[in-house]
C-alpha positions as CSV (number, residue, x, y, z in Angstrom):
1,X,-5.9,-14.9,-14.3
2,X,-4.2,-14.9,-11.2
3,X,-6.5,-17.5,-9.2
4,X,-6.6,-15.0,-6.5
5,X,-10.4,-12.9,-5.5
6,X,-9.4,-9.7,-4.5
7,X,-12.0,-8.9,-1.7
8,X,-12.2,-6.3,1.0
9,X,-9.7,-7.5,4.0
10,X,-11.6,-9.4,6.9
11,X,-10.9,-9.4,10.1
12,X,-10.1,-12.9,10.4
13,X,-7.3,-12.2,7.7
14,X,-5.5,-10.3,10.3
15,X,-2.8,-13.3,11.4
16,X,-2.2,-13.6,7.7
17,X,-1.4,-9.6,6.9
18,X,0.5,-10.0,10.0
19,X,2.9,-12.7,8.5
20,X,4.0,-11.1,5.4
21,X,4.1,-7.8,6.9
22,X,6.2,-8.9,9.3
23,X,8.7,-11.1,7.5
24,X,9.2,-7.7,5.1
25,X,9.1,-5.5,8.0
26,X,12.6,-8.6,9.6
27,X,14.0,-9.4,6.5
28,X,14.2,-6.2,4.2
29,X,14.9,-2.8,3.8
30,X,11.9,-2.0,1.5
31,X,10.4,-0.9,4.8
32,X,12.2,1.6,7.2
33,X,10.4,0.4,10.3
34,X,11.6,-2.1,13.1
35,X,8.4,-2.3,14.7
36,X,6.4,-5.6,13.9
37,X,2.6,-5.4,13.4
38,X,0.3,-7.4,16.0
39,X,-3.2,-9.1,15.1
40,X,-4.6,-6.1,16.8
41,X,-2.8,-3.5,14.8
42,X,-4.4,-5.0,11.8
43,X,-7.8,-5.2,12.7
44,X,-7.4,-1.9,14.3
45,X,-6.6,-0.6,10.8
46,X,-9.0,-2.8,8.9
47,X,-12.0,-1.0,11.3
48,X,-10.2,2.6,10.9
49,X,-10.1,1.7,6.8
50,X,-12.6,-0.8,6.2
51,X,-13.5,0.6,2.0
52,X,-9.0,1.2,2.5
53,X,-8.0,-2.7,2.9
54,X,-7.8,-5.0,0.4
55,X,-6.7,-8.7,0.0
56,X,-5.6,-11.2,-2.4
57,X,-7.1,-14.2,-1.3
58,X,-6.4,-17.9,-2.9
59,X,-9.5,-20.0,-0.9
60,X,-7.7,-19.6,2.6
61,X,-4.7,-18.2,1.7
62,X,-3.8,-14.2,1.5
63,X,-1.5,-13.7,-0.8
64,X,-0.9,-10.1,-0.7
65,X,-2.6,-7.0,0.5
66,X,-3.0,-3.7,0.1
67,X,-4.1,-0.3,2.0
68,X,-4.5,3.7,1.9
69,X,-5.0,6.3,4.4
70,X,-4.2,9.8,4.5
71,X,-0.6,10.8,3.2
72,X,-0.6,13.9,5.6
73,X,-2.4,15.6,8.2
74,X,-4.5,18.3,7.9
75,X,-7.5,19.3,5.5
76,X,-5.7,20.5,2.5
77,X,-4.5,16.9,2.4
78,X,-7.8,15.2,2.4
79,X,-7.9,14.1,-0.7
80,X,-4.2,13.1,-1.2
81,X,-3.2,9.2,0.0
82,X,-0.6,7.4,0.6
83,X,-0.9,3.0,0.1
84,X,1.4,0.0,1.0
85,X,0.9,-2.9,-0.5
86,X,2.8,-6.6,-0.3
87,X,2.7,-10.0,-2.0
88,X,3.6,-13.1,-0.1
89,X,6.8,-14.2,-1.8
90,X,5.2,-17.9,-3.4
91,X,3.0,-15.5,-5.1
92,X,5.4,-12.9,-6.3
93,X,5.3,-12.3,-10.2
94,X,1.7,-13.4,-10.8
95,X,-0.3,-9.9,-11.3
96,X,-1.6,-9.8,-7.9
97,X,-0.3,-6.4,-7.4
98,X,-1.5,-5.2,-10.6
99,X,-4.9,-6.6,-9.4
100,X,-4.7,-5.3,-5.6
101,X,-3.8,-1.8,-7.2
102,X,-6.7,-1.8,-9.5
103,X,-9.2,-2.7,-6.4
104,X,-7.2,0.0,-4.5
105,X,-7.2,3.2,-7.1
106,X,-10.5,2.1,-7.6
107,X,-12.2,2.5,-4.1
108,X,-10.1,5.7,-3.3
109,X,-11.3,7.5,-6.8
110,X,-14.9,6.5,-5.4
111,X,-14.2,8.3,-2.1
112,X,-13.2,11.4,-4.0
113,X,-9.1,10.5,-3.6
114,X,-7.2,12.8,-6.3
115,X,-3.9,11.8,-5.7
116,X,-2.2,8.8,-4.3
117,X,1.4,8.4,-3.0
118,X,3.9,6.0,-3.1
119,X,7.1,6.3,-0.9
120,X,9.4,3.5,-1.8
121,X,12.4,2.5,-0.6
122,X,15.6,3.3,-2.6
123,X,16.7,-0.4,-2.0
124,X,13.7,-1.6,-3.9
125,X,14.1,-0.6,-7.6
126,X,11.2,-3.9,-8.6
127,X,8.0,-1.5,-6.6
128,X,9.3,1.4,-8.9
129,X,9.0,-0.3,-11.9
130,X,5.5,-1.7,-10.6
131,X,4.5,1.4,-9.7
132,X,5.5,3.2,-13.0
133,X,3.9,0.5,-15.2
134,X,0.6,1.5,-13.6
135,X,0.9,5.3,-14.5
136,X,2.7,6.4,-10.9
137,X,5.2,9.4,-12.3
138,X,8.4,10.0,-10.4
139,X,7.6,13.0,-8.3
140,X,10.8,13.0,-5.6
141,X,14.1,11.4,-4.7
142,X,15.3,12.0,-1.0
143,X,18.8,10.4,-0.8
144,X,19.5,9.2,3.1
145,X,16.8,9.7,4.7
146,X,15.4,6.4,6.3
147,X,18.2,4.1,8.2
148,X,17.3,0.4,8.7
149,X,20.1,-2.3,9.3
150,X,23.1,0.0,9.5
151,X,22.3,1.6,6.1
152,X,20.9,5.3,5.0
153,X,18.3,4.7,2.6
154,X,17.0,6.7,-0.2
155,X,13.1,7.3,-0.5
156,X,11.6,7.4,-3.6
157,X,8.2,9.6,-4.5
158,X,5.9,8.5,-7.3
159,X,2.4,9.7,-7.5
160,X,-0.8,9.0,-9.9
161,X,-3.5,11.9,-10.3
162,X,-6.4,9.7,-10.3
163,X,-9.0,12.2,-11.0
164,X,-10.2,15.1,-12.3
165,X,-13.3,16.3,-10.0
166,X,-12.0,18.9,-7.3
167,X,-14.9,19.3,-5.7
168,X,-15.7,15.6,-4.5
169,X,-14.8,15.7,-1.0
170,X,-13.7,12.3,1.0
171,X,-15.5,10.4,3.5
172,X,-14.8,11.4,6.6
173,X,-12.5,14.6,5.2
């Protein structure tokens, strides 16, 4: 057991997304964006998504999150995904991303999600692993295609078919 309750995110969680989004978004290249996330960006999402955000909370403390929304425009994508999720490094190693995912794949098989996406960066071989030891199958390599602190970066596809019922159509699809 982890020690962590894995709730749906709140808004007054926002600050706390905010720092470990942002110290991956400065201090890696598992991320391709530059562009920081604000208190409003998060809440913004958390009202656009609010069955699509997830937390990892210990009492006060978030130690990780985790999100979907659509992995493409258009209605023959409604019911393909794409998620981020992040652990705060003093929690890294614990199974809160197993537990996040879980939560995650969870709610979007309820909304009638089929498949969901993961695009990982090249430069972060420890999310592949995770990803495969929860059934994602390698679906895509593109070599060079992001660029964050004066290096071309690989993006890796992986994908999990989560279920079998075609004709279950999305919220809001």
């Amino acid at each position: 057991m982890t020690g962590c309750t894995i709730r749906a995110a709140r808004p007054e969680d926002a600050d706390q997304i905010c720092v470990i989004w942002n110290d991956v978004i400065a201090n890696t290249t598992i991320t391709f964006t530059n562009t920081v996330k604000t208190i409003k960006d998060i809440t913004d999402m958390q009202d656009a998504r609010p069955t699509r955000f997830w937390v990892a909370a210990q009492g006060q403390t978030i130690a990780g999150f985790a999100t979907f929304g659509p992995f493409r425009s258009g209605p023959g994508y409604a019911t393909t995904a794409e998620h981020s999720i992040m652990i705060a490094p003093s929690f890294q190693g614990q199974n809160i991303g197993r537990d996040l995912m879980q939560a995650l794949l969870g709610s979007a098989q309820s909304e009638g999600i089929h498949v969901m996406v993961a695009a990982i960066s090249g430069s972060n071989a420890n999310a592949v692993q995770f990803h495969a030891a929860l059934g994602f199958e390698p679906v895509g390599h593109l070599p060079q295609v992001g660029r964050k602190k004066g290096q071309f970066l690989d993006l890796i596809l992986l994908q999990k078919i989560l279920g079998p019922d075609p004709d279950k159509t999305p919220r809001g699809a």
